[in-house]
DRENRO-727669 format. One record per atom (N, C-alpha, C): residue number from 1; residue in one letter; atom name; y, z, x. Coordinates in steps of 0.001 Angstrom, whole numbers. Last residue first. Example, Ala and Ser with C-alpha at 12.3 -4.5 7.8 and 13.67 -1.06 7.14 Angstrom:
BEGIN
gulo / lumdo / kolvex / py / pz / px
2 / S / N / -2250 / 7080 / 12850 .
2 / S / CA / -1060 / 7140 / 13670 .
2 / S / C / 30 / 7870 / 12900 .
1 / A / N / -5690 / 7800 / 13190 .
1 / A / CA / -4500 / 7800 / 12300 .
1 / A / C / -3300 / 7800 / 13200 .
This chain:
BEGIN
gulo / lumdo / kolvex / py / pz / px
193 / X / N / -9727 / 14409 / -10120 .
193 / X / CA / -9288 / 14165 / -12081 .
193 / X / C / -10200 / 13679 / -12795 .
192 / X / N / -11174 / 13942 / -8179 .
192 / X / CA / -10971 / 15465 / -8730 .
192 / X / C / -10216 / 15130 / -10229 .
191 / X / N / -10044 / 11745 / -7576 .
191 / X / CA / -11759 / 12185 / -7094 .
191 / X / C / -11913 / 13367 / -8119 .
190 / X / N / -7909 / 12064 / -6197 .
190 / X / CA / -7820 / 11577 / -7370 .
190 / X / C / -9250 / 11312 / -7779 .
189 / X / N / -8364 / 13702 / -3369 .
189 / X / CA / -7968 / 14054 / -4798 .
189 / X / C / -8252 / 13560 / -5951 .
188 / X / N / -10040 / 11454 / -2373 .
188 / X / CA / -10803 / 12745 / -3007 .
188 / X / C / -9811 / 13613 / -3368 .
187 / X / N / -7959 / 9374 / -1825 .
187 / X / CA / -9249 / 8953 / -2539 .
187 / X / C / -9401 / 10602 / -3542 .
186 / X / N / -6273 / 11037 / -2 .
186 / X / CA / -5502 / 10701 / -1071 .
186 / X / C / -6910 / 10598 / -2239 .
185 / X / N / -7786 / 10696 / 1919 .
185 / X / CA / -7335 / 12411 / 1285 .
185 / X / C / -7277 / 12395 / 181 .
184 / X / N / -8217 / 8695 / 2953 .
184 / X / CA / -9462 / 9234 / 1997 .
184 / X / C / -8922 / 10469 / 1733 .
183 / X / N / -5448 / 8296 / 3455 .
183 / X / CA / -6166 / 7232 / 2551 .
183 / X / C / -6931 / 8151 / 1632 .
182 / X / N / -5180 / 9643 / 5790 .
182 / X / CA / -4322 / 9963 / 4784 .
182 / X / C / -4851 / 9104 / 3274 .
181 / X / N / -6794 / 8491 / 7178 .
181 / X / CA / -7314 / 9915 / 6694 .
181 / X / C / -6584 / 10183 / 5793 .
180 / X / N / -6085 / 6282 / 7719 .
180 / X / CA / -7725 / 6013 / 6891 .
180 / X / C / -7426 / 7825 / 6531 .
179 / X / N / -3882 / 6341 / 9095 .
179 / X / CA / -4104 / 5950 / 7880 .
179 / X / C / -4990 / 6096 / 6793 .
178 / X / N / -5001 / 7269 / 11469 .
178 / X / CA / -3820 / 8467 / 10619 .
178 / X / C / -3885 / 7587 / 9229 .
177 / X / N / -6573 / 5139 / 12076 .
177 / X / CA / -7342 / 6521 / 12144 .
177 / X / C / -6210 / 7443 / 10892 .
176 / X / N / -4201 / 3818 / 12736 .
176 / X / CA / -5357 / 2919 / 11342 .
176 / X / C / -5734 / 4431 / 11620 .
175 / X / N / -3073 / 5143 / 14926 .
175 / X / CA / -2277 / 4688 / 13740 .
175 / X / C / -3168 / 4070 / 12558 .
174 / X / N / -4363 / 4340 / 16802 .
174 / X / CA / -4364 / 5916 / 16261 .
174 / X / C / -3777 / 5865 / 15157 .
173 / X / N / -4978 / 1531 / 17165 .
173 / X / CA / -6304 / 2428 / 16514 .
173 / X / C / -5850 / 3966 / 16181 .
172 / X / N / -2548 / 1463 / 18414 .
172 / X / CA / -2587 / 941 / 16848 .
172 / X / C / -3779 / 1197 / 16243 .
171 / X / N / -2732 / 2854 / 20628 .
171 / X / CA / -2112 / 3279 / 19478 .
171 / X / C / -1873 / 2636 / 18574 .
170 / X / N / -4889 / 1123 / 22102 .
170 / X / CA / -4884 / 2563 / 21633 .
170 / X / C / -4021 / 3062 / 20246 .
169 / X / N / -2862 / -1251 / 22033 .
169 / X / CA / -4264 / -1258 / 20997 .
169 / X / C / -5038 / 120 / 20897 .
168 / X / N / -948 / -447 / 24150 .
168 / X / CA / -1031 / -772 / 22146 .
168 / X / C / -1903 / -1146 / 21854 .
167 / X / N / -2786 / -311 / 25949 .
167 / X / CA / -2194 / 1062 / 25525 .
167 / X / C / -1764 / 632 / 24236 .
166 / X / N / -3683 / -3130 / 26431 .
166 / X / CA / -4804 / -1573 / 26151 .
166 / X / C / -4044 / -471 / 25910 .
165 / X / N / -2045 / -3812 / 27181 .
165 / X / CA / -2382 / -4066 / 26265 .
165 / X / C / -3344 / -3445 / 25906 .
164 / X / N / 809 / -3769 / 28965 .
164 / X / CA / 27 / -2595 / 28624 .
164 / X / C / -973 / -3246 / 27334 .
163 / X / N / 1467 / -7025 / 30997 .
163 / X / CA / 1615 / -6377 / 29869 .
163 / X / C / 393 / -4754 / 29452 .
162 / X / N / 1917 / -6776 / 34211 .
162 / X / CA / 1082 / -6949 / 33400 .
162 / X / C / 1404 / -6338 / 31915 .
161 / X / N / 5060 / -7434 / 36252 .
161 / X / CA / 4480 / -6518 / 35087 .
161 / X / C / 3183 / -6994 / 33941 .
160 / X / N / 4965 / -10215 / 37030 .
160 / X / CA / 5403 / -9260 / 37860 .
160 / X / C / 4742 / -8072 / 37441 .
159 / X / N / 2476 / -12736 / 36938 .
159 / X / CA / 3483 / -11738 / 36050 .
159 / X / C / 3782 / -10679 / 36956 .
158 / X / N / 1925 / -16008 / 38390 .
158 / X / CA / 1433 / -14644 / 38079 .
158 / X / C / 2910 / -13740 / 37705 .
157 / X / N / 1137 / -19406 / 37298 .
157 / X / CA / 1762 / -18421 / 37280 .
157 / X / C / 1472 / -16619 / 37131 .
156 / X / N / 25 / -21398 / 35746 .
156 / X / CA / -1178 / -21117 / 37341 .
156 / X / C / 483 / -19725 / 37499 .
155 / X / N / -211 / -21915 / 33263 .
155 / X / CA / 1536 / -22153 / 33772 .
155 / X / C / 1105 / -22380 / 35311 .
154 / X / N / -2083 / -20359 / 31493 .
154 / X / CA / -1695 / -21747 / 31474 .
154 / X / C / -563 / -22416 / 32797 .
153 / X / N / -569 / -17638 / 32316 .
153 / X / CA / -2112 / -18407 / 33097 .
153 / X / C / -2273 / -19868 / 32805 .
152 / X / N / 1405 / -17771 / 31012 .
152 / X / CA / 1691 / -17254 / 32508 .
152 / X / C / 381 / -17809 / 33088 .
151 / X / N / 228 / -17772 / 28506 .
151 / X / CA / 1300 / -18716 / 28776 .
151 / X / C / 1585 / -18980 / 30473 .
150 / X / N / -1301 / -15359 / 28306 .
150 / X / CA / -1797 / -16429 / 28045 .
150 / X / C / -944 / -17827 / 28852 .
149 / X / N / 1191 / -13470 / 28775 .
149 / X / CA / 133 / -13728 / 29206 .
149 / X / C / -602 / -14860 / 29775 .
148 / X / N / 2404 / -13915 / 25944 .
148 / X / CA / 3267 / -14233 / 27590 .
148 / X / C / 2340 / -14298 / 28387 .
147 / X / N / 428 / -13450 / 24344 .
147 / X / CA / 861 / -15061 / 24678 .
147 / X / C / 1737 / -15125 / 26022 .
146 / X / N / 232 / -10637 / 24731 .
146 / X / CA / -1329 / -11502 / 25232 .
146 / X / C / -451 / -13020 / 25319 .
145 / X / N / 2870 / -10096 / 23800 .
145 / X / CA / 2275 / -9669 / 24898 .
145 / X / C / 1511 / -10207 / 25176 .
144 / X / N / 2617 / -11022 / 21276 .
144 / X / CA / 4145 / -11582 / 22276 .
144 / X / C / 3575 / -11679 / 23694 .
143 / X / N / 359 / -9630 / 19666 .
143 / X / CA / 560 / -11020 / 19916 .
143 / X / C / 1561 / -12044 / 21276 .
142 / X / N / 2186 / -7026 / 19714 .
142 / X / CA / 329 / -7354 / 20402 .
142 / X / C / 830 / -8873 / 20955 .
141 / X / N / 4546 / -7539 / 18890 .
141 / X / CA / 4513 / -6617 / 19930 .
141 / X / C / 3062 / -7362 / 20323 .
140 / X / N / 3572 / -7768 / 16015 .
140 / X / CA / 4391 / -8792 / 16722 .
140 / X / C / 4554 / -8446 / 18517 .
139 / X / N / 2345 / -5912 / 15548 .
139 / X / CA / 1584 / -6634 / 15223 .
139 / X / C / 2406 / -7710 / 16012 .
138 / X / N / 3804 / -3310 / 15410 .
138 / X / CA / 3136 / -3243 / 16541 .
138 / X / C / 2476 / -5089 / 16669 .
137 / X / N / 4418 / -3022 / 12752 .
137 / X / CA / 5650 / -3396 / 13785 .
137 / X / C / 4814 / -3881 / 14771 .
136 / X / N / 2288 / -2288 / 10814 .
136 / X / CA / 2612 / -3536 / 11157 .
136 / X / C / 4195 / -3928 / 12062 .
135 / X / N / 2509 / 710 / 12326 .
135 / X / CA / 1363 / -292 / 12465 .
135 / X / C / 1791 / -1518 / 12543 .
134 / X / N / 4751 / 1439 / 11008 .
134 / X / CA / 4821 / 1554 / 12066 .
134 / X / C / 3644 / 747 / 12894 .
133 / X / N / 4093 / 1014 / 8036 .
133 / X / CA / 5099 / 722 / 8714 .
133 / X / C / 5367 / 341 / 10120 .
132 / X / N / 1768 / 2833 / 7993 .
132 / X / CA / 1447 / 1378 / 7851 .
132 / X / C / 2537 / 706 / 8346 .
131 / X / N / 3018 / 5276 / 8423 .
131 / X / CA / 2340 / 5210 / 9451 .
131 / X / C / 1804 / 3354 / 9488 .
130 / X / N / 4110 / 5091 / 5024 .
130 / X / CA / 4938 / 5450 / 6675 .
130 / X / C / 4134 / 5066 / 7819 .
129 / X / N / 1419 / 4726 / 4154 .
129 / X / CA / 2837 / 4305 / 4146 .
129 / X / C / 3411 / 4051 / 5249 .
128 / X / N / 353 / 7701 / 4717 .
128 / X / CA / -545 / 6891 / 5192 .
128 / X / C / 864 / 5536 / 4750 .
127 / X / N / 2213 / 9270 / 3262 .
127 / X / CA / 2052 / 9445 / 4893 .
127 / X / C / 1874 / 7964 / 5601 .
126 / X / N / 2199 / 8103 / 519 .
126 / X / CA / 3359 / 7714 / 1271 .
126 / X / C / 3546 / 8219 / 2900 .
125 / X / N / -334 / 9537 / 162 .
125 / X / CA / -492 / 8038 / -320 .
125 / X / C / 1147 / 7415 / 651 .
124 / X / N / 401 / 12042 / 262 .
124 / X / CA / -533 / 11427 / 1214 .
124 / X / C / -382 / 10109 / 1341 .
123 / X / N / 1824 / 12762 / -2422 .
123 / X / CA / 2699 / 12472 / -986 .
123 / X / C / 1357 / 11915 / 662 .
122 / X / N / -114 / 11712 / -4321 .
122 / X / CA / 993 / 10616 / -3755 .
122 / X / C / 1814 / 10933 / -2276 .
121 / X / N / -1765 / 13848 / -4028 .
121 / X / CA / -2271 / 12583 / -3417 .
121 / X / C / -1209 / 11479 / -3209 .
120 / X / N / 49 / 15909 / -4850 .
120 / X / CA / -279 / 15916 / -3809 .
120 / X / C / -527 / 14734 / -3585 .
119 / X / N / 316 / 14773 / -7551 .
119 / X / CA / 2076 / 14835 / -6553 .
119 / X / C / 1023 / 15430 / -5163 .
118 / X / N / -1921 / 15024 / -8660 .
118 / X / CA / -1480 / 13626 / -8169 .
118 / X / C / -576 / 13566 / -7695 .
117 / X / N / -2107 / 17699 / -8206 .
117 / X / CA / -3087 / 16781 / -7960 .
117 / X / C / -2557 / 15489 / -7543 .
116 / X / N / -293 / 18573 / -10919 .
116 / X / CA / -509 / 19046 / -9263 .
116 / X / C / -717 / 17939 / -8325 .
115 / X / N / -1002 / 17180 / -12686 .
115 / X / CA / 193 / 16702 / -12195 .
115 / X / C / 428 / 16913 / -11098 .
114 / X / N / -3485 / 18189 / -13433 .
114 / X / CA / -3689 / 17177 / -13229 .
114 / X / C / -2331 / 16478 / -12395 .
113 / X / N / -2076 / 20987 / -14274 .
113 / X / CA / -2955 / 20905 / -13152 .
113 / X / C / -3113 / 19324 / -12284 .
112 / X / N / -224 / 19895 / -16469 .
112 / X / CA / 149 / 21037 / -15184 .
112 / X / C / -854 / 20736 / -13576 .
111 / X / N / -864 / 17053 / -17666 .
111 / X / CA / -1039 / 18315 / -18006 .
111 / X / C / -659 / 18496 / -16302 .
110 / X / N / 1844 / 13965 / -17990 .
110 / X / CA / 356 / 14721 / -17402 .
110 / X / C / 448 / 16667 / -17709 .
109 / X / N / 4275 / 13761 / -18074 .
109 / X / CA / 3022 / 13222 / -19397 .
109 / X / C / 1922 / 13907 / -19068 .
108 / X / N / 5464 / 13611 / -16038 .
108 / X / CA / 5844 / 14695 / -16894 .
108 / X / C / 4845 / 14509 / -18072 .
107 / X / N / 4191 / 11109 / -14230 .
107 / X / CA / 3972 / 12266 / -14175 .
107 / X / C / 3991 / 13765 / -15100 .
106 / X / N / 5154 / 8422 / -14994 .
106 / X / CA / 4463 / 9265 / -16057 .
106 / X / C / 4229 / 10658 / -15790 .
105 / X / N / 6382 / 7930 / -12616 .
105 / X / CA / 7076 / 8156 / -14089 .
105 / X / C / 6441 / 8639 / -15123 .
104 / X / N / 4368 / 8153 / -10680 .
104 / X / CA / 5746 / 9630 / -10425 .
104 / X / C / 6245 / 9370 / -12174 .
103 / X / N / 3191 / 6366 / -11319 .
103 / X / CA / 2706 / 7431 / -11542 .
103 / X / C / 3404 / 7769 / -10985 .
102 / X / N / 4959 / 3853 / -10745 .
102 / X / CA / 4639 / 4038 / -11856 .
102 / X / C / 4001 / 5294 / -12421 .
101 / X / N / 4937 / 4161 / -7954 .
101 / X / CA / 6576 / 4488 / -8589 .
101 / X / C / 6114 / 4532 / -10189 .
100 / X / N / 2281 / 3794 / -6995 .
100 / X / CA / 2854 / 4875 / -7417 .
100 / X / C / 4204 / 5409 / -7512 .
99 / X / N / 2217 / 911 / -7626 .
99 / X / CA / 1645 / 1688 / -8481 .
99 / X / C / 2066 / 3377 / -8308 .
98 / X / N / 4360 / 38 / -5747 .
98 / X / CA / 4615 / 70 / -7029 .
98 / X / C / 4157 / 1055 / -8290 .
97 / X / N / 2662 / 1055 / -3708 .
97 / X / CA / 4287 / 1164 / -3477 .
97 / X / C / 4483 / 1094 / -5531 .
96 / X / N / 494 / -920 / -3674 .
96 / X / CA / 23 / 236 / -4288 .
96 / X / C / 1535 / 1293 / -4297 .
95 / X / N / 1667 / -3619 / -3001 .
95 / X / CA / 1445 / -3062 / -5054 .
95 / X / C / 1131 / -1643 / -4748 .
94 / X / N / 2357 / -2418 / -499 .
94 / X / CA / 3102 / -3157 / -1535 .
94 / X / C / 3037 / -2800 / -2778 .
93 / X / N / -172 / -2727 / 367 .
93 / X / CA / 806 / -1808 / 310 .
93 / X / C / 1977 / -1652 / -792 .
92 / X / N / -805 / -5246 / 124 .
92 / X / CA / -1420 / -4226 / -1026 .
92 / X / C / -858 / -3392 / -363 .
91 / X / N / 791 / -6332 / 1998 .
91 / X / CA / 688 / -6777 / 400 .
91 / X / C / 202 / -5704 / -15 .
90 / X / N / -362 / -5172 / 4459 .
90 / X / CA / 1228 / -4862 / 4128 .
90 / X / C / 1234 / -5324 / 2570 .
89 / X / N / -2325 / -6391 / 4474 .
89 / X / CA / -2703 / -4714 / 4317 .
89 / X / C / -1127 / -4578 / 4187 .
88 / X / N / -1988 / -8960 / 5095 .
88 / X / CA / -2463 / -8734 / 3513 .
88 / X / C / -2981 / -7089 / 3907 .
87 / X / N / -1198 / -8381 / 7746 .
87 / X / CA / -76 / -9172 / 6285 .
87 / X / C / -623 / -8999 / 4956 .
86 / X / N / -3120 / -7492 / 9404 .
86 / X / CA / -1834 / -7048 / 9083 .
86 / X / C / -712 / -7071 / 7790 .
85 / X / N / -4425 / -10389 / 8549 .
85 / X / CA / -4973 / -9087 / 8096 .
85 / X / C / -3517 / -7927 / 8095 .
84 / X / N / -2666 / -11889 / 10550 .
84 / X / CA / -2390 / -12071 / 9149 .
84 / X / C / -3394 / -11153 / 8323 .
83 / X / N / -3028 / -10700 / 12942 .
83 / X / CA / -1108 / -10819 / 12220 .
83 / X / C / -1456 / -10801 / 10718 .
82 / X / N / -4970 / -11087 / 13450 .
82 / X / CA / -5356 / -9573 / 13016 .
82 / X / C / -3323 / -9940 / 12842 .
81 / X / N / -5422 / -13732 / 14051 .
81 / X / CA / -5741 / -13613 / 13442 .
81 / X / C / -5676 / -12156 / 12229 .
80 / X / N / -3693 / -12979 / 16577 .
80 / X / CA / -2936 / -14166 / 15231 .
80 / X / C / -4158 / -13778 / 13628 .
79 / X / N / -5721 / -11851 / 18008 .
79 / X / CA / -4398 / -11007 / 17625 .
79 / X / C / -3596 / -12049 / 16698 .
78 / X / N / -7677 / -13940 / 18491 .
78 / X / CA / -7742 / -12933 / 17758 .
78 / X / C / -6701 / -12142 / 16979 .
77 / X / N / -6484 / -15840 / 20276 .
77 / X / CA / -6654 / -16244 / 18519 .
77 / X / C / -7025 / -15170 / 17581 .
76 / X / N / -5811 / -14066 / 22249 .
76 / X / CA / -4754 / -14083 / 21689 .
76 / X / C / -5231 / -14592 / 20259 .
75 / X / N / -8405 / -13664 / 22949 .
75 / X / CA / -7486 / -12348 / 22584 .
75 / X / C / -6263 / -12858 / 21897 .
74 / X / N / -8903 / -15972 / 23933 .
74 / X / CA / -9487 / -15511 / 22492 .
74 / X / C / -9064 / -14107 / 22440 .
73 / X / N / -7421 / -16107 / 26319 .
73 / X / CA / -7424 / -17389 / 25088 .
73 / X / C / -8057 / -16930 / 23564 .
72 / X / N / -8250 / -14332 / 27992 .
72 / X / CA / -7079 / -14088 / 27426 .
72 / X / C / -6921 / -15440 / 26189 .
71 / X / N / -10190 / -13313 / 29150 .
71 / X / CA / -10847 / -14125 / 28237 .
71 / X / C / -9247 / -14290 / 27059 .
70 / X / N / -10722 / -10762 / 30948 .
70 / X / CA / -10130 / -11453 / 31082 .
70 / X / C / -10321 / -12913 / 29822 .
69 / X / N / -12481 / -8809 / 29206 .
69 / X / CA / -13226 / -9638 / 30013 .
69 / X / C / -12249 / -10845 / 30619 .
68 / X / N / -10464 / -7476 / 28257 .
68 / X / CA / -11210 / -6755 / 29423 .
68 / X / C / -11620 / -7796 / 29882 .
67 / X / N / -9871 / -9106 / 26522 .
67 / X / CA / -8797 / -9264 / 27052 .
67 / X / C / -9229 / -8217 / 28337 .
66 / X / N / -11962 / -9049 / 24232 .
66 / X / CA / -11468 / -10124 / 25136 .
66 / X / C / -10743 / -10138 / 26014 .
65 / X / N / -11945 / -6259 / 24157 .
65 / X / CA / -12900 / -6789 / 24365 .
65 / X / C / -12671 / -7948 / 25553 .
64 / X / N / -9521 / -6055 / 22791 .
64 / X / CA / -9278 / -5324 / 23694 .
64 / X / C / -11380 / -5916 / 24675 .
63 / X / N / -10432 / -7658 / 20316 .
63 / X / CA / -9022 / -8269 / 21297 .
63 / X / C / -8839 / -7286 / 22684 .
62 / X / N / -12008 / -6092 / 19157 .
62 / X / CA / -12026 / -8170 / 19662 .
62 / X / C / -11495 / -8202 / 20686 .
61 / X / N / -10759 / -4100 / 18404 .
61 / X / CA / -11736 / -3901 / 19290 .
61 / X / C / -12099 / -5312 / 20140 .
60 / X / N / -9045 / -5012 / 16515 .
60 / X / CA / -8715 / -4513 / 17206 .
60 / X / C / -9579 / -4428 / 18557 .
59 / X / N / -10516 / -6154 / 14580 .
59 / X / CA / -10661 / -7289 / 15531 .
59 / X / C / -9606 / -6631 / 16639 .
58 / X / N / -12283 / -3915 / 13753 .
58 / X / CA / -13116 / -4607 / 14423 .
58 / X / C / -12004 / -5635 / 15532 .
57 / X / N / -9404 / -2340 / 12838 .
57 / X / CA / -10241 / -1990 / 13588 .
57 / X / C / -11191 / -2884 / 14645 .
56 / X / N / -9268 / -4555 / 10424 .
56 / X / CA / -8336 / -4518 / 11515 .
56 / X / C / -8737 / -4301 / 12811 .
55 / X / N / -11470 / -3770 / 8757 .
55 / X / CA / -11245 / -5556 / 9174 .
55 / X / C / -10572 / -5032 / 10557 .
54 / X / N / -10648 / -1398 / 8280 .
54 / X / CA / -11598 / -1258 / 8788 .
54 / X / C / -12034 / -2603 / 9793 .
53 / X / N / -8516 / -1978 / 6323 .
53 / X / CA / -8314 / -1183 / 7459 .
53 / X / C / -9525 / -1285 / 8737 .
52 / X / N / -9205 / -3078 / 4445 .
52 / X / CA / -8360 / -4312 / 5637 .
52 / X / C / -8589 / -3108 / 6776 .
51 / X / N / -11056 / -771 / 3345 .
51 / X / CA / -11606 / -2571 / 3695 .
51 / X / C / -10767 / -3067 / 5176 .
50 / X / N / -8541 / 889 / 2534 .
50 / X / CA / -9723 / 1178 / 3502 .
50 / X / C / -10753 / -215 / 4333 .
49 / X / N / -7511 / -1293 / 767 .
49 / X / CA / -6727 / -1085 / 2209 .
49 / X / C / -7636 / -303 / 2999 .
48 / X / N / -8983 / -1645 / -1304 .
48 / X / CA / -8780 / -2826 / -173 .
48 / X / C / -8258 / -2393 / 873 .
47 / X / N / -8986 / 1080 / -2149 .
47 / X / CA / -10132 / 565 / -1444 .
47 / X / C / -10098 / -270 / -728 .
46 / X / N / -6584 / 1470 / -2502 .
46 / X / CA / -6600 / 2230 / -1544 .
46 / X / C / -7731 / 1906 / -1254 .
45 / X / N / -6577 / 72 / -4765 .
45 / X / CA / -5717 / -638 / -3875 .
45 / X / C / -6041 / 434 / -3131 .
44 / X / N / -8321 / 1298 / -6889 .
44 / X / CA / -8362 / -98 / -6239 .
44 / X / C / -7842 / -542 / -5109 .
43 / X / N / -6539 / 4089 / -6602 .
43 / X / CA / -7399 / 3847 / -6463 .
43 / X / C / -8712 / 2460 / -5818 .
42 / X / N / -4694 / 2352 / -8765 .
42 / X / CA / -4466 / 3613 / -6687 .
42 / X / C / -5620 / 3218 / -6477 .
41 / X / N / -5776 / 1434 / -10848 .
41 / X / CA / -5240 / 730 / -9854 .
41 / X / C / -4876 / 1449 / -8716 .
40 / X / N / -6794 / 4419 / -11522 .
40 / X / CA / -7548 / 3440 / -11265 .
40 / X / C / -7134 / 2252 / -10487 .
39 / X / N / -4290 / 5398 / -12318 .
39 / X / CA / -5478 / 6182 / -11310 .
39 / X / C / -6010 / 5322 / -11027 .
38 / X / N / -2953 / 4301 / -14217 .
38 / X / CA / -2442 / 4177 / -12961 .
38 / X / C / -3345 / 4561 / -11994 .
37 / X / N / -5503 / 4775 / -16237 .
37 / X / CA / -5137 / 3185 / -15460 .
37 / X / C / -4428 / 3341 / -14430 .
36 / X / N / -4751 / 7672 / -17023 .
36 / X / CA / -5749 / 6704 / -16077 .
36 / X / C / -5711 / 5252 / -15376 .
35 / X / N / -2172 / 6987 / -18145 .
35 / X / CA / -2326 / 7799 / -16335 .
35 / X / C / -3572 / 7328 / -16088 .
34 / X / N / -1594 / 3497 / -18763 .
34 / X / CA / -1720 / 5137 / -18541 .
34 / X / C / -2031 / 5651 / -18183 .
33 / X / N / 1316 / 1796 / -17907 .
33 / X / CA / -324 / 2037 / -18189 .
33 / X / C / -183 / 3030 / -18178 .
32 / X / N / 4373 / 1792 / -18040 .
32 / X / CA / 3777 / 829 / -18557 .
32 / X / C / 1984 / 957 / -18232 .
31 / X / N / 5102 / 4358 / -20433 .
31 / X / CA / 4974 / 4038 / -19338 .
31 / X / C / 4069 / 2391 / -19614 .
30 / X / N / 7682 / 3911 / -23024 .
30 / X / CA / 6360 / 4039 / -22931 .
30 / X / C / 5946 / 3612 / -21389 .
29 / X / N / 10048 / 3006 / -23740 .
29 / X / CA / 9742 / 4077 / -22902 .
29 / X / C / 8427 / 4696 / -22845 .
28 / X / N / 9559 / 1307 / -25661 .
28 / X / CA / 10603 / 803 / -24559 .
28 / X / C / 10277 / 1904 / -23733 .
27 / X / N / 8204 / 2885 / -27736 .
27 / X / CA / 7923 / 1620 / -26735 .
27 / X / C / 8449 / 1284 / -25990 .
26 / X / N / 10500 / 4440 / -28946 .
26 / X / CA / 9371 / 4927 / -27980 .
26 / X / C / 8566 / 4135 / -27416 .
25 / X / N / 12028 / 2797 / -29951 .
25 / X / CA / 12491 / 3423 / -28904 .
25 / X / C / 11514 / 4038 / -27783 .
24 / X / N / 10486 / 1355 / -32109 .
24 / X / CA / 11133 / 1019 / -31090 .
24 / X / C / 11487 / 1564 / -29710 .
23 / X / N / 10265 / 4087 / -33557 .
23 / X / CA / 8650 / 3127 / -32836 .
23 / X / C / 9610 / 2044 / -31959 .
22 / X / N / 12936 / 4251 / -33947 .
22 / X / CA / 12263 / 5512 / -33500 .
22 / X / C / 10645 / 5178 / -33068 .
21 / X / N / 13481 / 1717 / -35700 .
21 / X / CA / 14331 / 2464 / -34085 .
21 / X / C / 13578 / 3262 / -33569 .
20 / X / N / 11749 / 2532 / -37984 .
20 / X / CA / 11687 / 1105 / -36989 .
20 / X / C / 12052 / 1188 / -35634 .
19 / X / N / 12642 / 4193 / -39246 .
19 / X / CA / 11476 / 4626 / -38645 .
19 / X / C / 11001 / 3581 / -37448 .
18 / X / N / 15021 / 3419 / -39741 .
18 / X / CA / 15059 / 4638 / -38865 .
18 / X / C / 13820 / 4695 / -38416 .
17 / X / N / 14490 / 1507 / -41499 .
17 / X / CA / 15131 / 1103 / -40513 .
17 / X / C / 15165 / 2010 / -39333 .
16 / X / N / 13253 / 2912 / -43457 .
16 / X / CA / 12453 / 1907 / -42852 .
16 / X / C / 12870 / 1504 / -41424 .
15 / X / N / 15782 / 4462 / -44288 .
15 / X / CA / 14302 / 5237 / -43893 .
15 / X / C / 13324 / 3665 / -42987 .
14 / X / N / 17020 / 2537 / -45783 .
14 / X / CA / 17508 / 3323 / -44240 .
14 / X / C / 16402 / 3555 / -43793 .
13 / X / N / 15344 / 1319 / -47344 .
13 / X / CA / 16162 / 576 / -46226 .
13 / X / C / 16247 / 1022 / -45244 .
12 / X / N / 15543 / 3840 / -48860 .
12 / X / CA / 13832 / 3595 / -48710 .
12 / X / C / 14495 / 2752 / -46835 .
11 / X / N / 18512 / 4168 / -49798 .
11 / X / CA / 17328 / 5425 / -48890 .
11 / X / C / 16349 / 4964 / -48260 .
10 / X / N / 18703 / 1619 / -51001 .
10 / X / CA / 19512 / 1892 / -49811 .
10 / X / C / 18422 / 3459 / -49148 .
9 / X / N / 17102 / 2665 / -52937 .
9 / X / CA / 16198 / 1156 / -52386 .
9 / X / C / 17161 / 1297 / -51336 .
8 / X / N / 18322 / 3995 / -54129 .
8 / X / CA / 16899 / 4754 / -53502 .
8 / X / C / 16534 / 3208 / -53105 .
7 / X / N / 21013 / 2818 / -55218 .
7 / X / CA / 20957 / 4264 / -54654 .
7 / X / C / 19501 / 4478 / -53528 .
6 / X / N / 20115 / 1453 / -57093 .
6 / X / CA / 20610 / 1030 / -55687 .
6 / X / C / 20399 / 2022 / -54853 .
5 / X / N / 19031 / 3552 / -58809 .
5 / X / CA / 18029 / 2511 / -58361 .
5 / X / C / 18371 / 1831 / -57024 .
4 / X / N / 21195 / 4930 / -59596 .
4 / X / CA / 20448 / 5387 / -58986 .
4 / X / C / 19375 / 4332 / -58516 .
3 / X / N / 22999 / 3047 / -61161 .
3 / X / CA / 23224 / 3355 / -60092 .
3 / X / C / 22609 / 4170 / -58585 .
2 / X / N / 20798 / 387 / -62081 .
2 / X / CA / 21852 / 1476 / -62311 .
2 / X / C / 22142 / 1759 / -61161 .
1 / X / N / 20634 / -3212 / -62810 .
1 / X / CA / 20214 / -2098 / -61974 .
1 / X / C / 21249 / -993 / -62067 .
């Protein structure tokens, strides 16, 4: 072999090797779905949470039901029951938390308008968040309250202070209401791509 033959089989090497790093590199930084797909999983997960939201609501209403009709034994299986709806609307919080740390990263990928759009619906998407926060606090609060209750009537015992349980179940229906709107805001933007 001469000297030029080594010569262009070391060029071709390099060249292969450079082109290898450079499809390498751009996979490693490839979002991991693409903007549609991130649309579509929001999307999914803002339906289950309209769903749990709506679940919640009813057994919100259960429990302020039961607990008018004095019927404090099924207010409380209710409010255990609306702990763990609570718990799977905090999960898909969760992924949808993820899904849009994944669409802020693609964001610069998106055209101008379409980027608009979805930096609006995400900051909705993190209202309705924030306000889920404050919801599932309330969830341990419900429950404490109807069992001291509950516990005080098992006991033939009366409570100095009746627990407010009609005032946190007001404001955990104002709190699903601030959710659902920040929800369907979020929906009919991404409605618009």
């Amino acid at each position: 072999m001469n000297k030029q033959s080594k010569l262009v089989i070391v060029i071709i090497v390099a060249l292969i090797l450079i082109v290898g790093a450079i499809f390498f590199i751009i996979q490693i930084n490839k979002p991991k779905a693409e903007v549609p797909q991130i649309i579509t999983q929001i999307q999914t997960a803002n339906e289950n949470i309209v769903n749990l939201v709506k679940e919640n609501e009813t057994l919100l209403a259960a429990i302020q039901e039961h607990y008018q009709k004095n019927q404090i034994r099924e207010a409380l299986d209710t409010a255990v029951t609306l702990k763990d709806s609570i718990q799977k609307l905090t999960d898909i919080s969760l992924q949808l938390t993820e899904q849009l740390k994944e669409a802020v990263v693609v964001l610069p990928d998106m055209s101008a308008n379409v980027r608009s759009v979805v930096e609006q619906a995400i900051q909705y998407e993190i209202a309705a968040m924030n306000h889920l926060i404050t919801y599932s606090a309330y969830k341990e609060i419900l429950t404490q309250q109807i069992g001291i209750q509950y516990e005080a009537m098992i006991e033939g015992r009366s409570l100095e202070q009746l627990p407010d349980i009609n005032n946190i179940i007001k404001q955990m229906q104002d709190l699903l209401t601030l959710i659902q709107g920040n929800i369907q805001s979020a929906r009919d933007l991404f409605q618009t791509i």
